[in-house]
C-alpha positions in Angstrom: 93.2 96.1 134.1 96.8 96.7 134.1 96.9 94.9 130.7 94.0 96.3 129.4 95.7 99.9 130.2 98.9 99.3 128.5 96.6 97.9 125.4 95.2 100.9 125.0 97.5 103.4 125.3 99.7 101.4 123.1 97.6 102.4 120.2 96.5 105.6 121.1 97.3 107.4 118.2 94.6 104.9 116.3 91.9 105.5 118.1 92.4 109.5 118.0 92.9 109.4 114.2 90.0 107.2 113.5 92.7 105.3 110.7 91.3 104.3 107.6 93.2 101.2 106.1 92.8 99.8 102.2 93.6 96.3 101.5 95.7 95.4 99.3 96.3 91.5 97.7 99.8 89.8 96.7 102.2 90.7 94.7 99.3 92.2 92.7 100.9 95.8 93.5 104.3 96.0 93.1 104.4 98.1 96.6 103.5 94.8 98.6 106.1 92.7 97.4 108.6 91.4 100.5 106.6 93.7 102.7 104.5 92.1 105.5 101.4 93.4 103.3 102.3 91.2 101.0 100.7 87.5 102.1 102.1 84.4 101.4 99.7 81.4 103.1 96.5 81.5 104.7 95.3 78.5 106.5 92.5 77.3 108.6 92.3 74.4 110.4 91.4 72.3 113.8 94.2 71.6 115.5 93.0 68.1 116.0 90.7 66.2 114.6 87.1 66.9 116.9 88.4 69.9 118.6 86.2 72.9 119.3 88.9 75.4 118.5 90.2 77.0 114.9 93.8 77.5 114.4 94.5 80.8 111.7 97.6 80.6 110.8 98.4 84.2 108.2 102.2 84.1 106.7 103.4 87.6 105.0 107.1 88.7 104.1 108.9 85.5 102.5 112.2 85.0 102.1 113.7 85.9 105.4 116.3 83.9 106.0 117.3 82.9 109.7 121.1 83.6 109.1 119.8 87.3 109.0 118.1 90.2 111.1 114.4 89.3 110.0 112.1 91.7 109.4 110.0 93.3 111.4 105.7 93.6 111.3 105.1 97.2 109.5 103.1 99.3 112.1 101.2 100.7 109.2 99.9 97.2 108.0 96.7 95.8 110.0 96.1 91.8 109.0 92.3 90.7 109.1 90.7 87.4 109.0 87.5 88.1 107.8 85.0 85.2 108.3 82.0 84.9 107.0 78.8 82.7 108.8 76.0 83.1 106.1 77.0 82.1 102.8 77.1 86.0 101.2 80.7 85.8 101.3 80.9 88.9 103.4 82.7 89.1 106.6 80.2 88.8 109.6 83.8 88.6 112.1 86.9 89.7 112.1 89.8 89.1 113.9 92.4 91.8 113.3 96.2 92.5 114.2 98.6 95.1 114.0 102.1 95.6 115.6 103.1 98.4 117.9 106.4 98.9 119.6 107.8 95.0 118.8 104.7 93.2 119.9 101.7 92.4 118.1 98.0 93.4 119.2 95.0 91.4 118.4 91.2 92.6 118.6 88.0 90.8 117.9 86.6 88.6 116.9 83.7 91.2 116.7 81.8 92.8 113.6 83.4 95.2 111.5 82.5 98.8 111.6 82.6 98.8 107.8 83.5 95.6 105.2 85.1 95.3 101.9 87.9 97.5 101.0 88.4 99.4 104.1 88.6 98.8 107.6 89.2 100.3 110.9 91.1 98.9 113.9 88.4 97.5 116.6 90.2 98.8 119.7 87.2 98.3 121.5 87.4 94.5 121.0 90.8 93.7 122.5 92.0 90.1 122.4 95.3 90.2 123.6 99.1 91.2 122.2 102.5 89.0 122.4 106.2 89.5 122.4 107.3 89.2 118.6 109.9 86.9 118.4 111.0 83.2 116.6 111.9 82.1 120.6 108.8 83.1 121.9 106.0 80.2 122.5 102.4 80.7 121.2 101.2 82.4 124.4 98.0 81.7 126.0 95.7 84.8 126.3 92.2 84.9 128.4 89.2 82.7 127.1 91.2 79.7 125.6 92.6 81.9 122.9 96.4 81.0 122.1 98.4 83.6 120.2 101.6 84.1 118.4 103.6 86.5 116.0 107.0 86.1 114.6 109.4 83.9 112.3 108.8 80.8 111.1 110.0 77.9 108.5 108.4 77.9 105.4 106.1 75.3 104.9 106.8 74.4 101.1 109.2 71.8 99.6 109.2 73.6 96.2 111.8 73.1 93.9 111.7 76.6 92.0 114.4 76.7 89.2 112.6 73.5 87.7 109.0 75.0 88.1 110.5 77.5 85.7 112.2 75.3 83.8 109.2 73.5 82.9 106.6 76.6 82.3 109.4 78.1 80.0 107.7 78.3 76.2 110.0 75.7 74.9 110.5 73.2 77.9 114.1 72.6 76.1 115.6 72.8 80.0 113.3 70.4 81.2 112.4 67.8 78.6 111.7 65.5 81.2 109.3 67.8 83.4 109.6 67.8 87.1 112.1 65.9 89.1 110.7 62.9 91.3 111.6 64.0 94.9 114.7 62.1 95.5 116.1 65.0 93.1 114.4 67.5 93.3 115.6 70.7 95.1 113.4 72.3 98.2 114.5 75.8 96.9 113.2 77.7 99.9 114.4 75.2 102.8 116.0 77.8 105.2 113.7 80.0 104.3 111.2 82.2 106.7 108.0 84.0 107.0 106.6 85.8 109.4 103.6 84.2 111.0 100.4 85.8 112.9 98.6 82.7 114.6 95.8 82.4 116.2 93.5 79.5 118.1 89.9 80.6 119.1 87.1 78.2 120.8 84.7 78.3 117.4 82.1 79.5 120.4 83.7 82.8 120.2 83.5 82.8 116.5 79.6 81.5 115.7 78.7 78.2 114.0 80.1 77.3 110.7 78.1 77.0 107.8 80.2 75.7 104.9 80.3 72.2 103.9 84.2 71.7 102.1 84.6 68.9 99.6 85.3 66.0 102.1 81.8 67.2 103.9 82.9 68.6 106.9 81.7 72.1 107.9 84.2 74.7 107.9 84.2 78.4 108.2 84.2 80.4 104.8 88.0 82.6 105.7 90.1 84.8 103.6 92.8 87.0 104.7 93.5 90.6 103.7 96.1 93.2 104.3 95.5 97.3 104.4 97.6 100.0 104.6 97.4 102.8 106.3 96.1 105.6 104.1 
């Protein structure tokens, strides 16, 4: 209850303004760019092979470097993972979180009050919040759900400069294409986003109904950002 109370009051001023959010995609608007409304990677997974949990991993904000200060969640940005259980490739659940005060609050999964564009912060579907923070663990909240929010390494060995080099018009810089790893440059090693994570028993979720190209059945996810309007 104590929990529950601090939940609440922490986001008071949403549930009195009824908030209104529009979603926005990235680096589509120049506004997102190197904001954490601005996503990176979305990924969807079982965190081993048979489980009965799903493991959402949303990155936003790239480039933070772990020399520096990193950024920190914009309390005007809710994240959503919108799932869909039917094939009509409209959400059915969402799972949404939003940070207040330097932690980050999670509600759902539950229906959405309205889909598409907009959407409004289910405060009446709390799932739990944690510290956000690059020491702090994944933390274990009630039902088997495990949550998380804060830096984390980027994922990708990219080696940028030759990308570029190679989708120039006349290829002059890189006659030979791309560099076989051995030389090739991870251009983002050091490199951070910031992570929401979540792992949810699929019994909280509903069946999935997908079948993905290796014929396993998998939920139908996307991720979206919206702004407070």
């Amino acid at each position: 209850m104590k929990k529950t109370t601090k939940y609440v009051m922490g986001l008071g001023a949403l549930v009195a303004s009824a908030i209104v959010l529009v979603s926005a995609d990235h680096i589509d608007a120049p506004s997102t760019a190197g904001t954490t409304s601005d996503i990176a990677d979305f990924y969807a997974f079982e965190p081993s092979e048979g489980s009965d949990n799903t493991v959402f991993v949303v990155d936003v904000q790239s480039n933070v470097l772990p020399e520096l200060a990193y950024g920190t969640f914009d309390e005007d940005v809710l994240t959503e993972i919108n799932i869909d259980l039917d094939g009509d490739l409209v959400e059915d659940q969402v799972i949404q979180a939003i940070a207040r005060d330097g932690r980050m609050y999670f509600f759902g999964p539950a229906t959405p009050s309205q889909t598409g564009l907009n959407s409004q912060v289910l405060t009446d579907s709390p799932l739990g919040d944690v510290e956000i923070s690059g020491a702090t663990p994944i933390v274990e909240s009630a039902n088997g759900v495990s949550l998380f929010a804060g830096p984390r390494q980027d994922p990708f060995f990219f080696d940028f400069f030759q990308f570029n080099a190679v989708i120039s018009p006349d290829m002059e810089s890189a006659p030979g294409g791309f560099l076989p790893p051995e030389e090739a440059a991870d251009t983002f090693d050091g490199a951070n986003t910031l992570s929401i994570i979540v792992e949810i028993p699929n019994a909280m979720l509903g069946a999935p109904t997908a079948t993905n190209a290796l014929g396993l059945t998998v939920y139908k996810t996307w991720v979206t950002t919206n702004r407070k309007q």
